[in-house]
C-alpha positions as a Markdown table, in Angstrom:
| # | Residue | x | y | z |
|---|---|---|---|---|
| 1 | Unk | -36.7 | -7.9 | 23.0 |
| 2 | Unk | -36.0 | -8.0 | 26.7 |
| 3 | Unk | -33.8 | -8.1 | 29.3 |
| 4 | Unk | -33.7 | -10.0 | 32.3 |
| 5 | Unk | -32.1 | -8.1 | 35.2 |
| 6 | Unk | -32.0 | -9.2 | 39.0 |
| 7 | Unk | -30.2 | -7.4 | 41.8 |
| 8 | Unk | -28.5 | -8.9 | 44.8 |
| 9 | Unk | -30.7 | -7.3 | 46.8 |
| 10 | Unk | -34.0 | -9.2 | 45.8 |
| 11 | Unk | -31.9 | -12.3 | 47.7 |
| 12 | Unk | -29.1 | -11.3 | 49.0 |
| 13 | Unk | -28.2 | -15.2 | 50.9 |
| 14 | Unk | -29.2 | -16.6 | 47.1 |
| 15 | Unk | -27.6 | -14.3 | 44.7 |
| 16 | Unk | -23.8 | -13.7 | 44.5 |
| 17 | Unk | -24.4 | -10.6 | 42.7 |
| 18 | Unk | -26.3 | -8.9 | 40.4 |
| 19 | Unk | -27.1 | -10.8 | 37.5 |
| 20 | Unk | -28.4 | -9.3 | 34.3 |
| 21 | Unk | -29.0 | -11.1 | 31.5 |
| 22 | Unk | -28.0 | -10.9 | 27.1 |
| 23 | Unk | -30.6 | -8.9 | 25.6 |
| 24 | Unk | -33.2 | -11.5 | 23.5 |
| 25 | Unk | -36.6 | -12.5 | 22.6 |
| 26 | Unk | -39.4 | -11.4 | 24.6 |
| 27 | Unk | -40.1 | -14.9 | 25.3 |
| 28 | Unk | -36.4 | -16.1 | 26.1 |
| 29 | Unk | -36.6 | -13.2 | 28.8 |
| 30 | Unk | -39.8 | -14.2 | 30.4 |
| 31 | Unk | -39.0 | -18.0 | 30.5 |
| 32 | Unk | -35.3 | -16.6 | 31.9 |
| 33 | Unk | -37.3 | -14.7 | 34.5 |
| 34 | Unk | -39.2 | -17.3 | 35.2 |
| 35 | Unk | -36.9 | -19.9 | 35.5 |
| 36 | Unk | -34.9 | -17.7 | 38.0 |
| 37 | Unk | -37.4 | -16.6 | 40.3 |
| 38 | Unk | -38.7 | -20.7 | 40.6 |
| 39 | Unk | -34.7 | -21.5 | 41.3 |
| 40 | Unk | -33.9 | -18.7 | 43.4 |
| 41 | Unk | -37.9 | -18.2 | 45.5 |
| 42 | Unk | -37.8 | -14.6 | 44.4 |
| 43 | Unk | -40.7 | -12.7 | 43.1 |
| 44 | Unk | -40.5 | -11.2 | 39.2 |
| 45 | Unk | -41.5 | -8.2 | 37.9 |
| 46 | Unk | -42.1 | -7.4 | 33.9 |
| 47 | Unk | -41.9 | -3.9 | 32.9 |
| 48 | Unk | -43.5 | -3.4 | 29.3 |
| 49 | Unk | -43.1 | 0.3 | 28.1 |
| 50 | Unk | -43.7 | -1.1 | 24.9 |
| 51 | Unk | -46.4 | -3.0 | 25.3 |
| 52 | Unk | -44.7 | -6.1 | 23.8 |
| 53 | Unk | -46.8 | -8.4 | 26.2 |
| 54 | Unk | -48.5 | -11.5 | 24.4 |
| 55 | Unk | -51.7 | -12.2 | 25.7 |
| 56 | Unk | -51.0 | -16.1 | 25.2 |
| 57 | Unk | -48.5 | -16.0 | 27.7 |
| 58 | Unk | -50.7 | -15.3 | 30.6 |
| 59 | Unk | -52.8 | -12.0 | 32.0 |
| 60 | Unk | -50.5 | -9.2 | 32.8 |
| 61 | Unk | -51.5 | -6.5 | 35.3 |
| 62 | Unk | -50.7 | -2.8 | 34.4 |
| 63 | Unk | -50.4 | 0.1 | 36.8 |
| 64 | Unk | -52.1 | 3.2 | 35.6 |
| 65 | Unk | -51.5 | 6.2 | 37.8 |
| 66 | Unk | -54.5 | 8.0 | 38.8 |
| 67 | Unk | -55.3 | 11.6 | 36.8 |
């Protein structure tokens, strides 16, 4: 499931306000993500604590913090 959550912030002259959306398929959310960022020319960020990610939807890089 995901959640596709965008703040004002991220384009303040684009965005009336910040826009979250339903929760829904993982897939739904990425395509919504997507779909937003091409509309709006804002950069996305996913955020996977559960490591839902599906390989066939692209390569996804993960931040490890250093030991």
């Amino acid at each position: 499931m995901g959640i596709v959550h965008c703040p004002k912030t991220a384009a303040p002259d684009r965005l009336p306000a910040d826009m979250t959306s339903q929760e829904g398929p993982a897939l739904h959310a990425l395509a919504t993500a997507i779909q937003l960022a091409n509309s709006k020319k804002i950069p996305i960020v996913v955020i996977d604590p559960d490591n839902l990610w599906n390989a066939e939807w692209g390569d996804l890089w993960r931040y490890e913090e250093e030991a």
